[in-house]
N, C-alpha and C positions, 0 to 999 in steps of 0.2 A: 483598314478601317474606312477609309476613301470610298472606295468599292461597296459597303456595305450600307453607307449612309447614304450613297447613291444608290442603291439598291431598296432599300426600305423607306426612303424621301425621308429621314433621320439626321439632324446632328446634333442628339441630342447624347451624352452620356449619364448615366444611372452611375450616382455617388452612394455607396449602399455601406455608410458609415453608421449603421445600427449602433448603439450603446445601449447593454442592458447587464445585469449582473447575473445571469443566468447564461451560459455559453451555447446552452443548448437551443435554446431561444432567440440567441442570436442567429445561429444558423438557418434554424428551420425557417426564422422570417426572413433573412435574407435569399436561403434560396425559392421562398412561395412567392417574393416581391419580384423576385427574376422571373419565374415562370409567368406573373401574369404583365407584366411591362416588356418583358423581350421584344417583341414585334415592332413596337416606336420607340430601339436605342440602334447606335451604330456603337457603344462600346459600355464599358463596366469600370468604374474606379472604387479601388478599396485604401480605408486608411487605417493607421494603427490600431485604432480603439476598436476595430473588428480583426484583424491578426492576430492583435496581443491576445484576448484570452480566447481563442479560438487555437491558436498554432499556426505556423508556416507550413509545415509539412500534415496539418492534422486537418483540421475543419475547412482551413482555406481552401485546402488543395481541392476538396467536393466544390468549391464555389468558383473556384477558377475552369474546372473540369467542365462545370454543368455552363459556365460562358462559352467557351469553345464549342460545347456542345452542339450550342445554339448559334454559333457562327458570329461571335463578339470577338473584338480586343478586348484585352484585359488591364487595367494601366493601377500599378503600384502609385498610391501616392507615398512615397519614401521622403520625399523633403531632402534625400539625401545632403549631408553635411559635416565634413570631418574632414581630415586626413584623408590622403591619397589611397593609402594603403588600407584601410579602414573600410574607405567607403567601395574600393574593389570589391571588397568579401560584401559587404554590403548585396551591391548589386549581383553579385553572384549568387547567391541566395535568392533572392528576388525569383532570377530568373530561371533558376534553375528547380524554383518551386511552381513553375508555369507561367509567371507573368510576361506579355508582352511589351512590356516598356516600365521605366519610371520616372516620379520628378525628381530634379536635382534642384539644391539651391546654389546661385551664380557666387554668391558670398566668397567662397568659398577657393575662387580663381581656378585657373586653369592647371598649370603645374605643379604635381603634389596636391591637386584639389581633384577637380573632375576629369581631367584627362583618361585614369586608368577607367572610371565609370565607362566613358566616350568609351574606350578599344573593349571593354568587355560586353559592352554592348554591339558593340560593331563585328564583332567575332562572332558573337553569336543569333546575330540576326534580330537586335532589338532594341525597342527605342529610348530616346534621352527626351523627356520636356523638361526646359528650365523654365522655374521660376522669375516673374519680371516685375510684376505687380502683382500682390494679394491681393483678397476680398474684402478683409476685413476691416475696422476702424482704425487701427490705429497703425497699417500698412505703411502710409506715407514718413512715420518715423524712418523706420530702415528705407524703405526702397525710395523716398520718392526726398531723399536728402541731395543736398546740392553738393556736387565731388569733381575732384580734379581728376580730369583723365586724363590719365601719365602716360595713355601715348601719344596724346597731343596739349597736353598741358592747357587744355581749355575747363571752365567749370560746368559741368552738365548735372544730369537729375541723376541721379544710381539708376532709374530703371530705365534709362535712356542707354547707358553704357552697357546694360544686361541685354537689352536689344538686340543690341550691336553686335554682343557674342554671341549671342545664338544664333545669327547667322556667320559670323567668326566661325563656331566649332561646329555647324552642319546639324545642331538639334534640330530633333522632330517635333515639335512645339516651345509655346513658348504659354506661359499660364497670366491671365491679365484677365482681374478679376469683371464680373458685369454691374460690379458694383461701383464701377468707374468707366464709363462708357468713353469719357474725354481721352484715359489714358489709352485704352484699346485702340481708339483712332491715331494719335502720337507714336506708339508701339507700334502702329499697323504702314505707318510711315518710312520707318526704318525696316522692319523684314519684309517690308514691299512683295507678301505673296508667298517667299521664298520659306519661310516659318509659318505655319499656322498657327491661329491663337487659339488657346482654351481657355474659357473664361467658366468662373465657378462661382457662386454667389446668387445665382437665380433665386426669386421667389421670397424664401426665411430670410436670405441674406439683403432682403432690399435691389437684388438686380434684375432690372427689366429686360424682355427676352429682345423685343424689336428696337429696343436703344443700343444692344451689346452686340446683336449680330447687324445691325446697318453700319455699328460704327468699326467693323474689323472683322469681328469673331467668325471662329469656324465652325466650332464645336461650344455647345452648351453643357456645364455638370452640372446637374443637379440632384440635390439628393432628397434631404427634410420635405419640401414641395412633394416630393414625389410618394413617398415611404413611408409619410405621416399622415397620407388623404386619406379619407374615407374610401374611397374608390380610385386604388394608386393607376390602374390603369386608363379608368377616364380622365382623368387628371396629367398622364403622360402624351395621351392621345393630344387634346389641348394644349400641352407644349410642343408637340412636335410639330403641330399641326401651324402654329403661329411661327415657331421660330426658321420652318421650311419654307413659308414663304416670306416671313423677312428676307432671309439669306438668297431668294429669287429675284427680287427687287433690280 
């Protein structure tokens, strides 16, 4: 994905979370919004409300197929969150429906939590982002609560501790929303480089492109901004075009 967004001066990722009660409709404008945007992304993220009534192995698959196509990563947003054993099959599925990575939530710990995710990914050549900070309002409830970290018995933030393990367990990102540019700098402190951040929230969500990649970020998802313009591809062009040179700075 590295490679590509250095290739195409891109870090922008296309969040192509369409909702419509029509499946078909879903599809067709998902994949007409990839063909005319491909050129300013370095990757693709889907979420459940375009899976679920699409299928895993049915409608998705054209949409993961035609990212590839196009020379995209493909990134599940899974949220993953369960059981150990659960959330295996989980990602197994995932990625055995094409996807090249997904997100996990940290919640959830490491053994008997995300561990089997980590080796099912790691066997078969694909990535883990966790979760560290969300986009949305009421984020700071869960993630941004003050907690005792029981391996050093000091009081920190939860998404300070989530930091920490992902570069603890060798994730391939770390998700911190640009709807908090402060925490992406704090987060960006702790994986010091070693994790990149994706920050999601641009645009619909209130996150500004040159406050989120000056303060950390690597990669921008956006989706609503993008899907919902009038001209989704002038529209892309002018984010990738601001957030490539923030990220030059």
């Amino acid at each position: 994905m590295e490679r590509t967004a250095k290739k195409v001066e891109s870090n922008i990722i296309l969040a192509l979370d369409l909702t419509d009660q029509n499946r078909r409709r879903i599809l067709s404008r998902s994949l007409g919004t990839l063909e005319s945007v491909h050129p300013h992304l370095c990757a693709v993220k889907l979420n459940r409300q375009a899976v679920l009534p699409l299928g895993l192995f049915e409608g998705v698959q054209k949409i993961v197929a035609r990212a590839h196509d196009l020379g995209l990563t493909i990134i599940m947003d899974a949220k993953i969150n369960d059981i150990g054993n659960t959330n295996r099959y989980i990602a197994e599925y995932y990625f055995k429906a094409g996807f090249d990575a997904v997100t996990a939530s940290p919640f959830v710990g490491w053994e008997e939590g995300l561990e089997p995710v980590f080796e099912v990914a790691r066997k078969m050549k694909r990535g883990v982002i966790v979760l560290v900070f969300m986009s949305h309002k009421g984020a700071g409830e869960g993630y941004g609560q003050t907690v005792c970290n029981t391996t050093t018995g000091k009081l920190e933030p939860q998404y300070g501790i989530f930091a920490f393990n992902a570069v603890k367990w060798n994730a391939d990102g770390a998700v911190v929303g640009a709807t908090y540019p402060d925490k992406i700098r704090e987060v960006n402190e702790v994986l010091k480089d070693r994790v990149p951040i994706y920050s999601p929230g641009v645009g619909a969500q209130g996150g500004d492109v040159e406050a989120a990649v000056k303060a950390g970020a690597r990669y921008l998802i956006v989706g609503r901004t993008i899907f919902e313009a009038k001209d989704p591809a002038k529209t892309a062009i002018q984010i990738q075009e601001l957030a490539w040179k923030s990220r030059k700075r």
